[in-house]
N, C-alpha and C positions, 0 to 999 in steps of 0.2 A: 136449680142445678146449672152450673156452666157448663158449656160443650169444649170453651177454647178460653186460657186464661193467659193474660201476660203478666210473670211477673219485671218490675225493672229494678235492679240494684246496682250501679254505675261506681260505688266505692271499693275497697280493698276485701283482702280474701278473707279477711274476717269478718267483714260486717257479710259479704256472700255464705261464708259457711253458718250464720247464724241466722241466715232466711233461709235455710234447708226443714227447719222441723217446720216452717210455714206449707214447704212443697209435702212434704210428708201427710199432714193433716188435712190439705186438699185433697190427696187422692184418697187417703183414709176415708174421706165423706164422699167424695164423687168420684170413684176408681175411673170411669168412664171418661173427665175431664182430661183434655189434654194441655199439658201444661208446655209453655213454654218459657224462655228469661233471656233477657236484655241486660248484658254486663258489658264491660271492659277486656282487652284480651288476657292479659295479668291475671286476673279473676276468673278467667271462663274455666282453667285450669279444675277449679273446685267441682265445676259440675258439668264436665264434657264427658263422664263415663254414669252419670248418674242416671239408670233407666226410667226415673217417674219425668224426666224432662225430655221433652220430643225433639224439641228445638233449640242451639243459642244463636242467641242473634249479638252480633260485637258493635259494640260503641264506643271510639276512643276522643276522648273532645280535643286531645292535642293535636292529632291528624285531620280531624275537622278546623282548627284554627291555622293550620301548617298550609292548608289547600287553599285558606283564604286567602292566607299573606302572598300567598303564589299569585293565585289569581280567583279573583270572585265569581267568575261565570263557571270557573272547574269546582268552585264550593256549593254554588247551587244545584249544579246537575248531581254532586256528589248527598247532598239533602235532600231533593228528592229522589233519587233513586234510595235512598236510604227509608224516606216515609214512606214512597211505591212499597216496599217492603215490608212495611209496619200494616198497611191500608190495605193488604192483598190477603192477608191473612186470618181478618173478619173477625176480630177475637169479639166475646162476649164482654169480657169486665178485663180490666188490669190494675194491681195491684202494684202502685207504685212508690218504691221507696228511696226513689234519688234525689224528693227534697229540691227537685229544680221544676220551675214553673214552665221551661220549657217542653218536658218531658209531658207533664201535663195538658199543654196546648196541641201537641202533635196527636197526645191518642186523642183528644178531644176531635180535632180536625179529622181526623183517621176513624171516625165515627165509631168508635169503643163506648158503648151505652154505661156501660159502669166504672166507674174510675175511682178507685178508692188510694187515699196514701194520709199522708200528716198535710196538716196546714204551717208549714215553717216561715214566716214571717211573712204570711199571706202569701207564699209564691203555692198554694193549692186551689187556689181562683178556679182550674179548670175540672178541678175533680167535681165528681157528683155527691161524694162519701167524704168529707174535710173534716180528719181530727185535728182538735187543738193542739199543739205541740209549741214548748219553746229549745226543746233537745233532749236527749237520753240520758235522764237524773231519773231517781226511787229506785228504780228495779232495770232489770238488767236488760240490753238492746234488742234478749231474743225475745222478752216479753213484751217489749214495745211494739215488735213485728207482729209477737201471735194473739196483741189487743186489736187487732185491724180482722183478723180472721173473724175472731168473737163477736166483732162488732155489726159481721154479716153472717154471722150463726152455724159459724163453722168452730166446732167444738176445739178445743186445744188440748189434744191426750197426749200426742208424743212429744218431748223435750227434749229429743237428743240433733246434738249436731251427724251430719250424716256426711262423712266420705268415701267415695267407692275406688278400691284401689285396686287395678288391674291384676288377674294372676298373672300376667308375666311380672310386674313389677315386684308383687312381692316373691317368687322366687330370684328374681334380677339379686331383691338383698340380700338372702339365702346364702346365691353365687357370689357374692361381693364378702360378705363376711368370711365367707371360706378362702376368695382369692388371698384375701387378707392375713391369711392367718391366723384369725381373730376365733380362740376357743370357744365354742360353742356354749362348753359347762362355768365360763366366764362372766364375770357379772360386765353388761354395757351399759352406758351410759353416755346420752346426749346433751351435747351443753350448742345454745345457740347465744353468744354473749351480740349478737345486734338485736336489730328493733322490728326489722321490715321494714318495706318499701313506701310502705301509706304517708307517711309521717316527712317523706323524703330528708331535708337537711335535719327538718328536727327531731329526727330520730335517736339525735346524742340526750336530749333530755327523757327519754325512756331508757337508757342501756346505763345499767349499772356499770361501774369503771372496769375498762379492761385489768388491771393491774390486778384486782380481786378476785376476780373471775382466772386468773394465774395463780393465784393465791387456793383456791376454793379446787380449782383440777388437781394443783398438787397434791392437795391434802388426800382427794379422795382417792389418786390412784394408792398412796399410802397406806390409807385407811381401809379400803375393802378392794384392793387390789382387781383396781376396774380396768378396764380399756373406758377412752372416752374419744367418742364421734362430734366431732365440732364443726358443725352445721350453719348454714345461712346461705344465703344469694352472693353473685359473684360480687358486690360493693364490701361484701361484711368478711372476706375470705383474709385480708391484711389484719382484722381483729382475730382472725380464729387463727392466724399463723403467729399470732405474738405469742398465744396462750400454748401454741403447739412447742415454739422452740423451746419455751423450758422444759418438758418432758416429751421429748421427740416419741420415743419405743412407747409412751402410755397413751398417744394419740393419733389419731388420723383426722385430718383434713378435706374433708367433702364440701368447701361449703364454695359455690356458684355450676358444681360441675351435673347439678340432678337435678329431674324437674320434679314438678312437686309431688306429683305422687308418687316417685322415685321417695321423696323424703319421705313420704308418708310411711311406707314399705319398709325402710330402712331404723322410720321413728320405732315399728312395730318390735323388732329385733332387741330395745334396751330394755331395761326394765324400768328405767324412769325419765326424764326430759327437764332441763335443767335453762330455763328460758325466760327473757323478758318478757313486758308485755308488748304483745305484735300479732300478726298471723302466724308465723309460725306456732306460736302458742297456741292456738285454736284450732290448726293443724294437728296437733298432738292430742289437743283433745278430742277432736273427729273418729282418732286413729286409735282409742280407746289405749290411749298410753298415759300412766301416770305422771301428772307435772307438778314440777316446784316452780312456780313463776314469781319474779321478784319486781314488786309497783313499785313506781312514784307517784309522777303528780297527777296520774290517772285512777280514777276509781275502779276498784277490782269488783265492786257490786255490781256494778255496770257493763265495765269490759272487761272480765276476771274468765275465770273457767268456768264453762255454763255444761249441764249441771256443775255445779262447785263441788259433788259430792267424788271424795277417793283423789280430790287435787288438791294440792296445800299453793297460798301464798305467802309470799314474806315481805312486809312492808315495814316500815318503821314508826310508822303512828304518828309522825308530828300533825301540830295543831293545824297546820297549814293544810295537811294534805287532804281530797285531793283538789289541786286548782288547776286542771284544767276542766273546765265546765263549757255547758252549751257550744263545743268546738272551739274553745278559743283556753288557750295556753296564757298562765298568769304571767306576769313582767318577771320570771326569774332567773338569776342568773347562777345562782350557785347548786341548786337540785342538792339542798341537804338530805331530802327524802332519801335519795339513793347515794350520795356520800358519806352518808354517816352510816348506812347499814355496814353490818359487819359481815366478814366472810362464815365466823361461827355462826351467828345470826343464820343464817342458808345450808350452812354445812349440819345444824340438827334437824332442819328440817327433812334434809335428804336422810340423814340417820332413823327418824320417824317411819318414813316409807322404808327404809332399807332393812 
């Protein structure tokens, strides 16, 4: 049994919301374990009200390279006061999933007797417990996580993504729906036509074309006489106001002004989610809200809606798709996958759930 566990996930709020059933199935087997996790501040959002985590601890590597180019004696005091911190804390084992050989060497040094993660192109030199890994292909990235549990004999029964979302925030949506106007006995509907932030510039090879996604709001406030909520971060707020000025009255515009479990709160209010693939999608699924997600060159087996069950996707099936594999995005410039989907193509799927 562990007393003190770290985990470390340093990527985006999806790959964090998808090592939640790992924290779940820890305490499952040792309620006693206190858990703690190593993220990003971006990410920490996912699991700062979450009570089976004791601790987050933040690590941003851009503000660690910003301190160096300053100055390197402020970088050092700035790492070790950061590993003082890691080193004080005496963990038992940590469970590490950020794939960098550095993270590895610090608990190593930081005398963490158990170190388990993947071995991604040998940078798991430090761990004690080295899976083989060449990246997240077969099965999907929360199975990837809950084979590491398995592999030190912690059973894997719960499969759900886990977000905890404030009761102020969801009556906050409650109050926002009502400021709004917005009929209660109303059918909602959220469309997030970006990608999220993980992906940063290349996030236009995941977003289906805005023009469609114009096309696709139309129809449906037409068709089942929706209100529609057009969500995302303040970068994707210029795509949610293109798709807003054609139907001003059937839309409202939220998208940089909420934090995330505001969205979360707010996703719970529609009756379906209308989303790329990104976090925000995984967000919506956390939130036990149904989603229509539309792929490209990304594998939905892998990074799709987990569990997949009561979520529909829409991809287009060409031979190509999908390429992007082992992290790395094929030489493409045209993303047929997601220009040649049709707006009907998405709009039956919403009809299916509707």
């Amino acid at each position: 049994m562990f007393q003190k566990i770290l985990i470390i996930n340093t990527f985006g709020i999806g790959d964090v919301l998808f090592s939640t059933p790992v924290i779940s199935n820890i305490k499952r087997a040792f309620p006693q374990t206190v858990v703690h996790y190593l993220t990003n501040p971006r990410s920490s959002a996912v699991i700062k009200d979450n009570p089976k985590i004791s601790k987050t601890l933040i690590y941003e590597r851009d503000d660690f390279h910003k301190v160096y180019k300053r100055s390197p004696l402020e970088f050092i005091k700035k790492w070790v006061a950061f590993f003082n911190e890691i080193k004080a804390e005496k963990y038992d084992a940590v469970l590490d999933l950020s794939l960098d050989r550095g993270m590895g060497a610090m608990c190593m040094v930081a005398g963490i007797k158990q170190r388990i993660g993947f071995n991604y192109k040998n940078r798991g030199l430090c761990l004690t417990r080295r899976i083989p890994f060449k990246g997240y292909e077969g099965k999907h990235v929360v199975d990837h996580y809950l084979s590491l549990l398995e592999d030190i004999g912690i059973p894997a029964i719960d499969k759900h993504l886990e977000l905890v979302i404030p009761e102020a925030d969801l009556q906050w949506a409650k109050d926002w729906q009502f400021g709004e106007a917005l009929a209660f006995s109303k059918l909602l509907i959220a469309v997030f036509p970006g990608g999220g932030a993980s992906w940063g510039k290349g996030a236009r090879f995941k977003r289906w074309p805005v023009e469609k996604y114009v096309k696709l709001v139309d129809k449906m406030i037409e068709k089942f006489d929706a209100h529609i909520i057009l969500m995302g971060n303040s970068e994707e707020r210029e795509l949610c106001n293109q798709i807003s000025r054609v139907s001003p009255s059937g839309t409202r515009v939220v998208a940089g002004d909420l934090s995330l479990t505001q969205s979360a709160a707010l996703l719970k209010q529609c009756r379906i989610a209308i989303l790329n693939d990104g976090g925000p999608l995984h967000v919506a699924v956390a939130s036990r809200v149904t989603t229509v997600s539309i792929f490209g060159p990304v594998d939905d087996r892998v990074y799709g809606p987990y569990p997949a069950t009561g979520h529909y996707v829409v991809k287009k099936g060409l031979a190509c798709q999908p390429c992007y594999r082992q992290f790395r995005m094929a030489n493409c410039s045209h993303v047929n996958c997601l220009a040649q989907l049709d707006v009907d193509d998405v709009l039956r799927k919403v009809e299916e759930v509707l």
